[in-house]
C-alpha positions as CSV (number, residue, x, y, z in Angstrom):
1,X,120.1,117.9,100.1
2,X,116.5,118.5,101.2
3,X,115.2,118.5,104.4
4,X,111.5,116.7,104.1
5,X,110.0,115.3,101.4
6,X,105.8,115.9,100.5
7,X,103.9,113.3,102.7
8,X,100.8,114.4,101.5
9,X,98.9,117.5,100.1
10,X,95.7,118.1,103.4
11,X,92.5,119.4,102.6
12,X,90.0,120.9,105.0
13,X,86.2,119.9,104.1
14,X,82.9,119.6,105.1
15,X,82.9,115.2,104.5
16,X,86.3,114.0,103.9
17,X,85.0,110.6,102.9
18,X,82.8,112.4,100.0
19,X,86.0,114.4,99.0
20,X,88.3,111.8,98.7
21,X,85.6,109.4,96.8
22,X,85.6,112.8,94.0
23,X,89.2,112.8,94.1
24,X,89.4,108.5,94.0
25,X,87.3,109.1,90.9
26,X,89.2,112.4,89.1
27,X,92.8,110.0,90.1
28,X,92.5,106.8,90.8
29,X,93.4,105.0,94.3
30,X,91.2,104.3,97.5
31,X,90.3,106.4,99.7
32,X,91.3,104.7,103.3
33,X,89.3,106.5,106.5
34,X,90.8,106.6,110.4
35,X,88.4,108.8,112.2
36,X,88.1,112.8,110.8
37,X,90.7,112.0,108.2
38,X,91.2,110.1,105.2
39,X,93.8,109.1,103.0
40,X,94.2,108.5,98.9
41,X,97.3,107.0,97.3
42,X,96.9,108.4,94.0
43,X,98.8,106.5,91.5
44,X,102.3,108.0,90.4
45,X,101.3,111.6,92.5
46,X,101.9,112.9,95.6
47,X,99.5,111.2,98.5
48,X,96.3,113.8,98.7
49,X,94.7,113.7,102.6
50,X,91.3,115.0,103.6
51,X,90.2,116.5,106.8
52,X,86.9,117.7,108.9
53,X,87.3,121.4,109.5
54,X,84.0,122.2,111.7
55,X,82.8,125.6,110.3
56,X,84.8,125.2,106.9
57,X,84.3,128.1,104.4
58,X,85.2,127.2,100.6
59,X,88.0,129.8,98.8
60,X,86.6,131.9,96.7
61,X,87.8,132.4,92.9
62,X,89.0,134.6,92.2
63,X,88.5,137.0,95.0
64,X,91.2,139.6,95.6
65,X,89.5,139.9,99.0
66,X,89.5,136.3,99.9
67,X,92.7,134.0,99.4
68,X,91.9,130.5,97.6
69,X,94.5,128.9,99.9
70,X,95.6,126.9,97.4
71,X,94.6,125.0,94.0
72,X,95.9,121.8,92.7
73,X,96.9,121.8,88.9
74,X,96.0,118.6,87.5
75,X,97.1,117.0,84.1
76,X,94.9,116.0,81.4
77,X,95.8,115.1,77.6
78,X,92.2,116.2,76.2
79,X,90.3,119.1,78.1
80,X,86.9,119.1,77.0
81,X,86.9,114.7,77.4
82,X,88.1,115.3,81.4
83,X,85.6,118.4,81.6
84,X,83.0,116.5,80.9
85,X,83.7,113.7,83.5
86,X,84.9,116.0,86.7
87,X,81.8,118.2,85.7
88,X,79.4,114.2,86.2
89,X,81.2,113.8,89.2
90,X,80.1,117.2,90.9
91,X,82.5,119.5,90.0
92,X,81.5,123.2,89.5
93,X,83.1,125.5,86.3
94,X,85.0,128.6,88.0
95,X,86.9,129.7,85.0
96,X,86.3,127.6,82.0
97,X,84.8,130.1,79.2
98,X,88.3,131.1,77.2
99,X,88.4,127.9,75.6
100,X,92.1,128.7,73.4
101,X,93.6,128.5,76.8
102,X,95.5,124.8,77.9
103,X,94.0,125.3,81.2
104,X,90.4,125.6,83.2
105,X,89.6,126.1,86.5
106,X,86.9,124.5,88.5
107,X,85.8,123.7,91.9
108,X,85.5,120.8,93.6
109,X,82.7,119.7,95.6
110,X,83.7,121.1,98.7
111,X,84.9,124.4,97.1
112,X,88.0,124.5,96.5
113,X,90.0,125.3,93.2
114,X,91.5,122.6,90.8
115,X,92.8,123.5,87.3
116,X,92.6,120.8,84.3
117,X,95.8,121.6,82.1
118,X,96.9,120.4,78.9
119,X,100.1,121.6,79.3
């Protein structure tokens, strides 16, 4: 038996309103705001959480000097159709040139790394 269960996956950022609007848009749900933090419900997926982190520096990709904290892998069925849309909604291409691989990295508007994967 497990001891917890995933309440929610945090990120540190810059706005956590604007963050969660980019990830409302990339997932679905609505973002819900109580002071420095908010919250998205995304539909059928663990519950994503965004906070203000005063002084926040983005990860880098890939930097064997700098850790990307994490990265979330996110599940497409046709890559160049969901490239094009996180790209209008202010995503950034970090890793995106091999174009035979099921999977592309980008960065979201605060910095930090997501992967599209058709896996």
């Amino acid at each position: 038996m497990s001891v917890a269960k995933v309440g929610a996956v945090v990120l540190d950022c810059p706005d956590p309103m604007a963050l969660a609007r980019f990830y409302a848009e990339v997932l679905g749900g609505t973002p819900q705001q109580e002071e420095d933090w908010v919250d998205l419900e995304v539909p059928g997926g663990p519950a994503l959480a965004f906070q203000a982190a005063p002084g926040y520096v983005p990860p880098q990709w890939p930097s064997p000097e700098h850790s990307q904290q994490f990265h979330l892998d996110l599940t497409v069925e046709d890559l160049d159709t969901a490239e094009k849309q996180v790209l209008a909604l202010g995503a950034k291409p970090l890793e995106t040139e091999d174009r035979s691989r099921t999977w592309r990295v980008y960065a979201d508007p605060a910095g930090h790394p997501f992967c599209l994967c058709a896996c």
